[in-house]
N, C-alpha and C positions, 0 to 999 in steps of 0.2 A: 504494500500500500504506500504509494506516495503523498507524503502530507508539504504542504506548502506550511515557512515561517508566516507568521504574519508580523508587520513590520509594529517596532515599538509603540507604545501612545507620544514618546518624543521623542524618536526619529520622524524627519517631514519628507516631501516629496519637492523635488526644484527642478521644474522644466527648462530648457531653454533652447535656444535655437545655435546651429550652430552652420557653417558655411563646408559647402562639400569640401572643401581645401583642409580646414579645422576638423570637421568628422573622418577625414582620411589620417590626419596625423594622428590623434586619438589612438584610432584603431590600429594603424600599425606601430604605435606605442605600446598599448597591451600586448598587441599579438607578438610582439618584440622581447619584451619583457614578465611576459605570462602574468599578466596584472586585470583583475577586472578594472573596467571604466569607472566604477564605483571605488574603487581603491585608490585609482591615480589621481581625480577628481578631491576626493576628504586627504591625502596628501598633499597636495597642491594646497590647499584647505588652509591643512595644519601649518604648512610652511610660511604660508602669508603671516599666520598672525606670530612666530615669531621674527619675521620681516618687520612688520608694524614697530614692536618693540627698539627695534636695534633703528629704526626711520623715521622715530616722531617726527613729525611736519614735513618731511620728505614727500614729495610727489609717487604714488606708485609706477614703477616700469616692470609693465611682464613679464621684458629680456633679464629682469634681476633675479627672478627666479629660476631653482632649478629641480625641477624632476624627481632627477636620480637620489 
């Protein structure tokens, strides 16, 4: 019997839209790196905020972050 998680009461859902160029890198990110899209994304995530830290009043640049 296959039972599906159901997601937390505060876990949420965040759509967004992305450009076939952006969904292409994405995906051969994961598939690169055997990462769900959901793993790469809440890493991405985590890393920002301690970027924030280390950039009060800094401008954000997405080139500053890194991935890996």
């Amino acid at each position: 019997m296959l039972v599906a998680a159901m997601p937390r009461k505060e876990q949420g859902w965040i759509t967004f839209q992305l450009s076939p160029e952006e969904r292409q890198l994405l995906e051969q990110y994961c598939k690169r790196f055997q990462r769900t899209k959901t793993d790469v994304l809440r890493s991405l995530l985590r890393s920002l905020q301690g970027q924030s830290l280390k950039q009060q009043g800094k401008q954000f640049d997405p080139g500053e972050v890194d991935l890996d």
